[in-house]
PDB file with one MODEL, atoms N, CA, C and O in Angstrom:
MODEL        1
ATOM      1  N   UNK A   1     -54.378-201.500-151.873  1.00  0.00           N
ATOM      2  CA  UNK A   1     -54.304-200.455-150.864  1.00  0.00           C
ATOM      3  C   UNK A   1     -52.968-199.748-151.011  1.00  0.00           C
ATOM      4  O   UNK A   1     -51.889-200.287-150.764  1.00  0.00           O
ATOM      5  N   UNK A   2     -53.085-198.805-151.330  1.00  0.00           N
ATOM      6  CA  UNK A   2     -51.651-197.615-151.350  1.00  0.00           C
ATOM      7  C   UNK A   2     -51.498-197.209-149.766  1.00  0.00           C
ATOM      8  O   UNK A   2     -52.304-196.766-148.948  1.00  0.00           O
ATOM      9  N   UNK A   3     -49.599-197.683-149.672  1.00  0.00           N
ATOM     10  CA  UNK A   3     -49.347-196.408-148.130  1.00  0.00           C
ATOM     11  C   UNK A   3     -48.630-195.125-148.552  1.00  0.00           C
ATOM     12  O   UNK A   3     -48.392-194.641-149.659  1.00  0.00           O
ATOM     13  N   UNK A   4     -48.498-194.929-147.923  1.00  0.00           N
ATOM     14  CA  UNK A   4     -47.846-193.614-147.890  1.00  0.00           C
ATOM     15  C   UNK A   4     -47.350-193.203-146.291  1.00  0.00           C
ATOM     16  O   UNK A   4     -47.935-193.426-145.231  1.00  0.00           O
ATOM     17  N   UNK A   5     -45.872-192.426-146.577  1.00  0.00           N
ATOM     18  CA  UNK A   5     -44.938-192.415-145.713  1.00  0.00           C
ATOM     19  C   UNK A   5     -46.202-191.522-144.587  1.00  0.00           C
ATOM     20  O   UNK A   5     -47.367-191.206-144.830  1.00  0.00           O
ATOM     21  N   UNK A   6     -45.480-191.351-143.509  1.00  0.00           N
ATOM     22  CA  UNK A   6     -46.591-190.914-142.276  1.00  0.00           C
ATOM     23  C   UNK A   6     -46.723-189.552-142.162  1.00  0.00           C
ATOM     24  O   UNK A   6     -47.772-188.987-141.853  1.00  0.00           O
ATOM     25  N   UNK A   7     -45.005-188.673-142.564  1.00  0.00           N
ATOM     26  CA  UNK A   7     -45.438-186.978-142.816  1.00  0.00           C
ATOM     27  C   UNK A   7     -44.429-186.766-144.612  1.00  0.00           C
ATOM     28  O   UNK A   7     -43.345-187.131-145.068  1.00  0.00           O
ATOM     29  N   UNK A   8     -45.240-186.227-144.934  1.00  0.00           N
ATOM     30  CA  UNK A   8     -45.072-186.314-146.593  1.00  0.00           C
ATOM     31  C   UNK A   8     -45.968-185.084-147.267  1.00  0.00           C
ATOM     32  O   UNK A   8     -46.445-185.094-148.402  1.00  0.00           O
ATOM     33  N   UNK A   9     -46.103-183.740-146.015  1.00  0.00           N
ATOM     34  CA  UNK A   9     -46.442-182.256-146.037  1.00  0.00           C
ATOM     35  C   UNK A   9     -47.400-181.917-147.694  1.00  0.00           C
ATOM     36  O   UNK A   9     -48.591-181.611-147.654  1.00  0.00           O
ATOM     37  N   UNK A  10     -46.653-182.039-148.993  1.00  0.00           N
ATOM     38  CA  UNK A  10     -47.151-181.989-149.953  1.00  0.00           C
ATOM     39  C   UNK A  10     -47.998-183.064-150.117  1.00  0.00           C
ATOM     40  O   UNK A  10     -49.158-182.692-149.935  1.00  0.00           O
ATOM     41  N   UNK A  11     -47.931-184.082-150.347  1.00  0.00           N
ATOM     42  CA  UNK A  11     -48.958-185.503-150.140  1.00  0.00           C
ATOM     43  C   UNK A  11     -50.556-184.923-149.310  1.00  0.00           C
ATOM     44  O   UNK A  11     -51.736-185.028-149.643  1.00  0.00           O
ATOM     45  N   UNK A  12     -50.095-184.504-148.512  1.00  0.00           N
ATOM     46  CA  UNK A  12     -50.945-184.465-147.610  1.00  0.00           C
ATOM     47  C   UNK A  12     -51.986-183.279-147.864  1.00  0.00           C
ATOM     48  O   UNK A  12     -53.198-183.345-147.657  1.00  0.00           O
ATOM     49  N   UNK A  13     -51.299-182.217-148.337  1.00  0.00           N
ATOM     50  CA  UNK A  13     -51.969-180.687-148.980  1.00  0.00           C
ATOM     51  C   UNK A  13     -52.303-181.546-150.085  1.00  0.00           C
ATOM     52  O   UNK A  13     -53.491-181.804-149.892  1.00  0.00           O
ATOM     53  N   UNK A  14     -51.837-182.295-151.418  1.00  0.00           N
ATOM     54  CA  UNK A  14     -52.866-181.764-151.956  1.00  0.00           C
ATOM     55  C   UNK A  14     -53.852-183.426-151.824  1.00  0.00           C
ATOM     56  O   UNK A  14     -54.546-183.610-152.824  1.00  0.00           O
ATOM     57  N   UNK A  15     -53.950-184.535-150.767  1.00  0.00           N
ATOM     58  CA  UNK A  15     -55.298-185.238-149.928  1.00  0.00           C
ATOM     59  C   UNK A  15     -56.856-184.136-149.836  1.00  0.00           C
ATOM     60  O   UNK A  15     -58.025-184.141-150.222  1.00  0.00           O
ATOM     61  N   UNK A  16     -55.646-183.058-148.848  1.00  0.00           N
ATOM     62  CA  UNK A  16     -57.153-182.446-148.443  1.00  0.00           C
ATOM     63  C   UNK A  16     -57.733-181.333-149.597  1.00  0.00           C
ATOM     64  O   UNK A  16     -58.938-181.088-149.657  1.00  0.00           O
ATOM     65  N   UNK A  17     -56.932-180.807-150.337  1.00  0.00           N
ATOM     66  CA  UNK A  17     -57.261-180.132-151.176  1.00  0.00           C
ATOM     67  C   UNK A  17     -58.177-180.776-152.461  1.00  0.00           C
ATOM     68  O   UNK A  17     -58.908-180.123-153.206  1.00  0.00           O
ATOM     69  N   UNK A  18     -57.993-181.870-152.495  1.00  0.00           N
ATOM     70  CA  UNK A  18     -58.809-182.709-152.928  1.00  0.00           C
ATOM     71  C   UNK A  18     -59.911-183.617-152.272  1.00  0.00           C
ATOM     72  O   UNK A  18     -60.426-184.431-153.039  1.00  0.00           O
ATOM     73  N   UNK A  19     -60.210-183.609-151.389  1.00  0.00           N
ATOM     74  CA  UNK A  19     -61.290-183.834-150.473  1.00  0.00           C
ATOM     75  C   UNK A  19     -62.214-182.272-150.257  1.00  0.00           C
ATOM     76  O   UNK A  19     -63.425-182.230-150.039  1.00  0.00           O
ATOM     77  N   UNK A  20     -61.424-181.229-150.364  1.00  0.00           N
ATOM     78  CA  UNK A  20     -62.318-179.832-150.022  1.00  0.00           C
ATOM     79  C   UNK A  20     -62.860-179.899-151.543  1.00  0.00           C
ATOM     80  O   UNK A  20     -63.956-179.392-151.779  1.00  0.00           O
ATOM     81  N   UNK A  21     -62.198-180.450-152.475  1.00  0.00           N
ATOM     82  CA  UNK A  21     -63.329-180.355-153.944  1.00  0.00           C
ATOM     83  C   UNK A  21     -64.261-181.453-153.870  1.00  0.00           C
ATOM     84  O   UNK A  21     -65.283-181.108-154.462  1.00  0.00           O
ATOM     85  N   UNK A  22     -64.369-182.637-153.402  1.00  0.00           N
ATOM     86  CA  UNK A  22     -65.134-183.272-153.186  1.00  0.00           C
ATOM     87  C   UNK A  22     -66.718-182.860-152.445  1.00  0.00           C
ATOM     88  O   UNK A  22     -67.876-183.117-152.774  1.00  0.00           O
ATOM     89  N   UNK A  23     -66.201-182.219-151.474  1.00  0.00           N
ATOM     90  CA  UNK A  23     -67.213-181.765-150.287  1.00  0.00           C
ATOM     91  C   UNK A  23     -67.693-180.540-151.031  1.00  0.00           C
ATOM     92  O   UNK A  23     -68.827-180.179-150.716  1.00  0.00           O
ATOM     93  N   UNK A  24     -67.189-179.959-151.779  1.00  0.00           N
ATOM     94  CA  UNK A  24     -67.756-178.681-152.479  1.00  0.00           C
ATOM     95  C   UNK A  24     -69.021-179.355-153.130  1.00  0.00           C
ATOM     96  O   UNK A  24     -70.198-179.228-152.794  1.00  0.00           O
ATOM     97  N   UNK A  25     -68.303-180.349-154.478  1.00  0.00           N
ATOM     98  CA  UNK A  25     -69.461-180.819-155.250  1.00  0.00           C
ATOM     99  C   UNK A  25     -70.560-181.442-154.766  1.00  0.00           C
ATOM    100  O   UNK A  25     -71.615-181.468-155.400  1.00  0.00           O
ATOM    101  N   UNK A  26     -70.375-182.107-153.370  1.00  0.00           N
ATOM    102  CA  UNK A  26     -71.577-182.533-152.918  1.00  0.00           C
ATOM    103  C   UNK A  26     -72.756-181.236-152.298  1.00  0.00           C
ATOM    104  O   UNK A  26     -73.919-180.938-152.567  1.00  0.00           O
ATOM    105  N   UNK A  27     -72.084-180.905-151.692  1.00  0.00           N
ATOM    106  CA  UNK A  27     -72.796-179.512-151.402  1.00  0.00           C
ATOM    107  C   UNK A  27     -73.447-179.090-152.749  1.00  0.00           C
ATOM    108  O   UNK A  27     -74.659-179.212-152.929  1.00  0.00           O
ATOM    109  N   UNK A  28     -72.679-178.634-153.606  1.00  0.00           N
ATOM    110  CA  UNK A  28     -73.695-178.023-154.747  1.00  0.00           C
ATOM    111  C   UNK A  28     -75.006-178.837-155.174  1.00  0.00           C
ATOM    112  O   UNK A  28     -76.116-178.369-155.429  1.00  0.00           O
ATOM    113  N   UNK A  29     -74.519-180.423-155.191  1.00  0.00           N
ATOM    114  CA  UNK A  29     -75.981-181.291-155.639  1.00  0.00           C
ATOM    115  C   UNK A  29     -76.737-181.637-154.515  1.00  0.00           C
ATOM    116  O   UNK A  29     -77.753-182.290-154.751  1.00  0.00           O
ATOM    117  N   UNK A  30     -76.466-181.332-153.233  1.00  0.00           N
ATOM    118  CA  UNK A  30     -77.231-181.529-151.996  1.00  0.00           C
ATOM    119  C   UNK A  30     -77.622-180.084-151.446  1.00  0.00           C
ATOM    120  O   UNK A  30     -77.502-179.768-150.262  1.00  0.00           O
ATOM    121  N   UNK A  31     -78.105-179.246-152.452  1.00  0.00           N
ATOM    122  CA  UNK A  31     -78.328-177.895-151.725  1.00  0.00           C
ATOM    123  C   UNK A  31     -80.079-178.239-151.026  1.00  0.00           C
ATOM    124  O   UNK A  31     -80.194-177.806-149.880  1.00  0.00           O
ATOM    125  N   UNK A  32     -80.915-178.694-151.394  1.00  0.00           N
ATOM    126  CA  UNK A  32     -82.477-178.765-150.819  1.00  0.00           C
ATOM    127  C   UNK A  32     -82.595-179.763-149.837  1.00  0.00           C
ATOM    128  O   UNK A  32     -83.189-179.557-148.779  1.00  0.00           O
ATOM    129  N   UNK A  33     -82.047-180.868-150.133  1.00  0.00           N
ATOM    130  CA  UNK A  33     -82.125-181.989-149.173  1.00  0.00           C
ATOM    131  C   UNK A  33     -80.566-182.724-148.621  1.00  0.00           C
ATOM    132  O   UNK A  33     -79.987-183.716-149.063  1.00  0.00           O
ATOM    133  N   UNK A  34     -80.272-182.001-147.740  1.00  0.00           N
ATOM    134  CA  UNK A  34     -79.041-182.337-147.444  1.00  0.00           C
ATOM    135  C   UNK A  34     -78.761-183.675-146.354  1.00  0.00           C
ATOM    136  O   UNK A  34     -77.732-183.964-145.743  1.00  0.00           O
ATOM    137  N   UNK A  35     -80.107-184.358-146.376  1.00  0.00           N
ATOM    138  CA  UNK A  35     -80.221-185.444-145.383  1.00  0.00           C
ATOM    139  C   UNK A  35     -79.618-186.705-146.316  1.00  0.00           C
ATOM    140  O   UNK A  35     -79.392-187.855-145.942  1.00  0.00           O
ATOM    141  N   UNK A  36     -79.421-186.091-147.721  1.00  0.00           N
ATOM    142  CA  UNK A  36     -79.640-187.591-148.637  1.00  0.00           C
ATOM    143  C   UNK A  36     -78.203-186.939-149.413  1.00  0.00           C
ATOM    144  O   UNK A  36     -78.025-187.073-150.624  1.00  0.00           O
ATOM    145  N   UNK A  37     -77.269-186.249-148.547  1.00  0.00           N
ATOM    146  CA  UNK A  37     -75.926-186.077-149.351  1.00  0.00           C
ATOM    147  C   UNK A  37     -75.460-187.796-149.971  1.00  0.00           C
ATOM    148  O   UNK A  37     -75.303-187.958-151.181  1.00  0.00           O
ATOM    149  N   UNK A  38     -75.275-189.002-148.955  1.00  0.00           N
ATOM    150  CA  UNK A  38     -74.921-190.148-149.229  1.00  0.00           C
ATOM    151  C   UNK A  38     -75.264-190.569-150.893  1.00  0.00           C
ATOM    152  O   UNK A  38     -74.475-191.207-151.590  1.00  0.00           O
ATOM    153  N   UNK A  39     -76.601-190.072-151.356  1.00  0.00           N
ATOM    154  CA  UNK A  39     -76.714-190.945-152.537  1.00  0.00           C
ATOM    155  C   UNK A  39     -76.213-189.842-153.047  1.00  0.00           C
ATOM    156  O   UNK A  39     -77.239-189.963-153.716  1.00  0.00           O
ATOM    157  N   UNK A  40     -75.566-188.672-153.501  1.00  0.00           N
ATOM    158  CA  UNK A  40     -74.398-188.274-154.386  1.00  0.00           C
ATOM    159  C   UNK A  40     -73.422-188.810-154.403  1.00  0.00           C
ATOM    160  O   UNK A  40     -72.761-188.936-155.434  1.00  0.00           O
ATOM    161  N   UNK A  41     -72.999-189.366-153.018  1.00  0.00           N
ATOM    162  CA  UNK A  41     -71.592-190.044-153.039  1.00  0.00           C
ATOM    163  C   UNK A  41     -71.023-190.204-154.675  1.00  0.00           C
ATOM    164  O   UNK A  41     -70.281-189.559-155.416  1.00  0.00           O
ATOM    165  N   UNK A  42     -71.741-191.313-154.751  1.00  0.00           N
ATOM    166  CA  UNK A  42     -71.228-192.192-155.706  1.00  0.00           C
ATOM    167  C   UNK A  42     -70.923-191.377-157.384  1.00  0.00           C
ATOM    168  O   UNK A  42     -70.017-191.530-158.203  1.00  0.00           O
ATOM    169  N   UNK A  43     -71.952-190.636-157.371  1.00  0.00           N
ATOM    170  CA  UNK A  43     -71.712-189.587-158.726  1.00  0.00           C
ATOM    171  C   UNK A  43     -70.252-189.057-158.603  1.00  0.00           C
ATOM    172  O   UNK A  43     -69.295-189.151-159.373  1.00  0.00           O
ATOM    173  N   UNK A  44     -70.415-188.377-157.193  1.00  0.00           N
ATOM    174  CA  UNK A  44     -69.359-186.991-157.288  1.00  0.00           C
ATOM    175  C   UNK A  44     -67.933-187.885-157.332  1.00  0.00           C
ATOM    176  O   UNK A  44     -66.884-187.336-157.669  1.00  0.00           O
ATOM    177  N   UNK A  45     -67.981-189.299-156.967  1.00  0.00           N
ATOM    178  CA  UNK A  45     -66.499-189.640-156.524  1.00  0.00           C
ATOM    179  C   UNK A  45     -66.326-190.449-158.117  1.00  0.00           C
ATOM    180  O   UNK A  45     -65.303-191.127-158.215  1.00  0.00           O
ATOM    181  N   UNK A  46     -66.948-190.427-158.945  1.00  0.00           N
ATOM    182  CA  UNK A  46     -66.921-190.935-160.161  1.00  0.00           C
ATOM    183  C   UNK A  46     -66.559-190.280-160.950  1.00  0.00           C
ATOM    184  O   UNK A  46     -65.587-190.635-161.618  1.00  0.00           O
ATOM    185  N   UNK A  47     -67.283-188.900-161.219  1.00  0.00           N
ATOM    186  CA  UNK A  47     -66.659-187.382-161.751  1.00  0.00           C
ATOM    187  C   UNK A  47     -65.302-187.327-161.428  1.00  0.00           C
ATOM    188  O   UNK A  47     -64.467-187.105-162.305  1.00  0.00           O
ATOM    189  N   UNK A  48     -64.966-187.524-160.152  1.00  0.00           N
ATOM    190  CA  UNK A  48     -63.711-186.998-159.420  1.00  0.00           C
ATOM    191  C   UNK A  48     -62.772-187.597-160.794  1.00  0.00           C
ATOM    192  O   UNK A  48     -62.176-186.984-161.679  1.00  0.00           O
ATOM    193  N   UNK A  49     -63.000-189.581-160.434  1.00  0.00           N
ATOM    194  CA  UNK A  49     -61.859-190.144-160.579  1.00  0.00           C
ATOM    195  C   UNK A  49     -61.846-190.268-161.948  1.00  0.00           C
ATOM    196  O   UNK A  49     -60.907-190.945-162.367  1.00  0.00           O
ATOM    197  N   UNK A  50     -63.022-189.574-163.246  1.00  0.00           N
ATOM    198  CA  UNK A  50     -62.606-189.696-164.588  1.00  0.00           C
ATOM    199  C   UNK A  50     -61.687-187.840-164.963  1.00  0.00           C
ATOM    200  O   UNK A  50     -60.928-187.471-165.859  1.00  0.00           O
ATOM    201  N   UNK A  51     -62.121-187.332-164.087  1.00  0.00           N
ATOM    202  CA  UNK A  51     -61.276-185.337-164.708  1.00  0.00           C
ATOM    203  C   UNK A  51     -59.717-185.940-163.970  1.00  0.00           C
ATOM    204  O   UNK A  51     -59.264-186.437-162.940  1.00  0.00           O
ATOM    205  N   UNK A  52     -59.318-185.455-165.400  1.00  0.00           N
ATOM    206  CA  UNK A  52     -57.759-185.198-165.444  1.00  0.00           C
ATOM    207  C   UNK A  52     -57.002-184.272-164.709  1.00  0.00           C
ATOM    208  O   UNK A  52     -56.942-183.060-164.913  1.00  0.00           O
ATOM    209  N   UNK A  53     -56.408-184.946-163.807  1.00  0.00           N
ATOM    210  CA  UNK A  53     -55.532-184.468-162.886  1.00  0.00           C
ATOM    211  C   UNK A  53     -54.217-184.026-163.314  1.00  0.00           C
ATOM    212  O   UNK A  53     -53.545-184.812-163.982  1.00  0.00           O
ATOM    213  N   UNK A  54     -53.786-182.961-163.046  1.00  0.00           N
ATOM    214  CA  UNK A  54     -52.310-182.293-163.129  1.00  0.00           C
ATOM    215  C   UNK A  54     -51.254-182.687-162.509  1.00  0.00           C
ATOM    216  O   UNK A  54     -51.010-182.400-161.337  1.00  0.00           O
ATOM    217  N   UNK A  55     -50.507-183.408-163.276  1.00  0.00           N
ATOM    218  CA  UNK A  55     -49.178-183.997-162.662  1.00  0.00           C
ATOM    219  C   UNK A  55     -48.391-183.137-162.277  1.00  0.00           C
ATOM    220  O   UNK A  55     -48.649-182.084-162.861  1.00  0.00           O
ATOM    221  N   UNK A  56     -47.033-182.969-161.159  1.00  0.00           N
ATOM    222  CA  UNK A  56     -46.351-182.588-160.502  1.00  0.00           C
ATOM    223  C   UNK A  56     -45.474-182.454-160.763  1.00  0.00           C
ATOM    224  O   UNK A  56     -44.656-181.995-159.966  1.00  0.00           O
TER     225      UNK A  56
ENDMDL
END
């Protein structure tokens, strides 16, 4: 389990900025049946954690 300090402004921008790409991709594969977003979960957060992220 990672902490992180409690206000840490950049930390935090790019959390959600990376959660708003998350919620994007599910949306795109849950466009007809959006009752069954849950079983993308697991794809989209797999995609997430193999694309190469830009260090700081």
């Amino acid at each position: 389990l990672a902490h992180a300090s409690n206000y840490y402004p950049q930390g935090n921008g790019q959390a959600g900025s990376s959660n708003e790409n998350l919620v994007t991709i599910i949306r795109k594969l849950v466009d007809e049946n959006q009752r069954m977003w849950h079983k993308s979960l697991y794809d989209t957060l797999w995609a997430d954690r193999i694309t190469p992220k830009r260090s700081l």
